[in-house]
C-alpha distance (Angstrom), angle and dihedral (degrees) to the residues before:
residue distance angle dihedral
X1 . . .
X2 3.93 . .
X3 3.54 84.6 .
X4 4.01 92.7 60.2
X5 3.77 96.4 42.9
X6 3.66 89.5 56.7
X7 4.44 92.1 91.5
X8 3.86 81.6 44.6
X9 3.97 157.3 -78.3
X10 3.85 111.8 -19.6
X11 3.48 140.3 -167.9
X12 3.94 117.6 -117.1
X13 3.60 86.5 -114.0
X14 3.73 91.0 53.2
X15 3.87 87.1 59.1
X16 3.61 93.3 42.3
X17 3.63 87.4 65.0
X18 3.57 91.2 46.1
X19 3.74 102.2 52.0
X20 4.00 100.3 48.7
X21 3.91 101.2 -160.8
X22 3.28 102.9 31.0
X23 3.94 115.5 116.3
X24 4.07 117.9 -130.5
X25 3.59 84.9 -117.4
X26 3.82 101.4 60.2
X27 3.40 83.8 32.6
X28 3.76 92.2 64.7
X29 4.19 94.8 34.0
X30 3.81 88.9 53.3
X31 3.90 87.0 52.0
X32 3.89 89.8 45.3
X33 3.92 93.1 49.6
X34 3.91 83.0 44.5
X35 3.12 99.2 57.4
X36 3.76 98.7 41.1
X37 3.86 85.0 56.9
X38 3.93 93.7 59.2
X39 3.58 96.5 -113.5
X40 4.21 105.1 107.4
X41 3.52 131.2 32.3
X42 4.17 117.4 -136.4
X43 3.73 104.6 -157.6
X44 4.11 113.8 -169.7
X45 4.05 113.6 -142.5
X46 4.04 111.0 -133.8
X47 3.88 93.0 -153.3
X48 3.88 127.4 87.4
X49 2.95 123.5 -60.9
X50 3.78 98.4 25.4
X51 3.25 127.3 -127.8
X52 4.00 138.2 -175.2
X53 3.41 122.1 -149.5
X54 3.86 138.2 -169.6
X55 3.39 135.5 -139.2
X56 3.65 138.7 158.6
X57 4.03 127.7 -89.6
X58 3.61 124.2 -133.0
X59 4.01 86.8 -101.4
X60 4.27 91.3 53.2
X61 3.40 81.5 43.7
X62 3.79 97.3 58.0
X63 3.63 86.8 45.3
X64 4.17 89.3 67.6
X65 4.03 92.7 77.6
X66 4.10 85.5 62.1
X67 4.02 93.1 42.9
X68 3.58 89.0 49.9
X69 4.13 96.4 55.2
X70 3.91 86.5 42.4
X71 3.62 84.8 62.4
X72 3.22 102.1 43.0
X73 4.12 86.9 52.9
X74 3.77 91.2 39.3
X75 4.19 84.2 63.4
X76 3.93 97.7 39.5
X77 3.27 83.9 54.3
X78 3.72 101.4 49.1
X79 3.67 89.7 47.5
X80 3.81 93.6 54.9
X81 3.34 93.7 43.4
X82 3.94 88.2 56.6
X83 3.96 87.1 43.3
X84 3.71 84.5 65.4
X85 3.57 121.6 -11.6
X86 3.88 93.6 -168.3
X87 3.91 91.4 61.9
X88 3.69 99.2 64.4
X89 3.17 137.8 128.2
């Protein structure tokens, strides 16, 4: 979810769409327990209809720089693993 806020507030539809498989439910707890940790923002619209959206705090958004280098180990990895699948580890 951090990873999706990072281009910007969304709507819990927006990350419904965005995490296929995930139920509205744990969808919404994860958000809860998110932003009970400090890490994303859940800003309430006043105007009709109302909407929430979420967006990341200045402590989510220090986490980024450490998401990023997972991902950028998560896809060496992959493509040494596909290099030769009997050499990893």
């Amino acid at each position: 979810m951090l990873w999706h806020l990072k281009d910007g507030p969304k709507r819990h539809g927006e990350l419904a769409e965005l995490l296929p498989g995930v139920s509205p439910k744990v969808l919404s707890e994860r958000l809860d327990g998110l932003e009970n940790r400090g890490l994303v923002l859940r800003a309430p619209t006043v105007a009709f209809p109302r909407r929430v959206t979420y967006s990341l705090s200045l402590k989510g958004t220090e986490l980024l720089s450490i998401l990023d280098r997972l991902e950028l180990w998560s896809r060496r990895d992959h493509r040494a693993a596909a290099r030769s699948p009997d050499q990893t580890s």
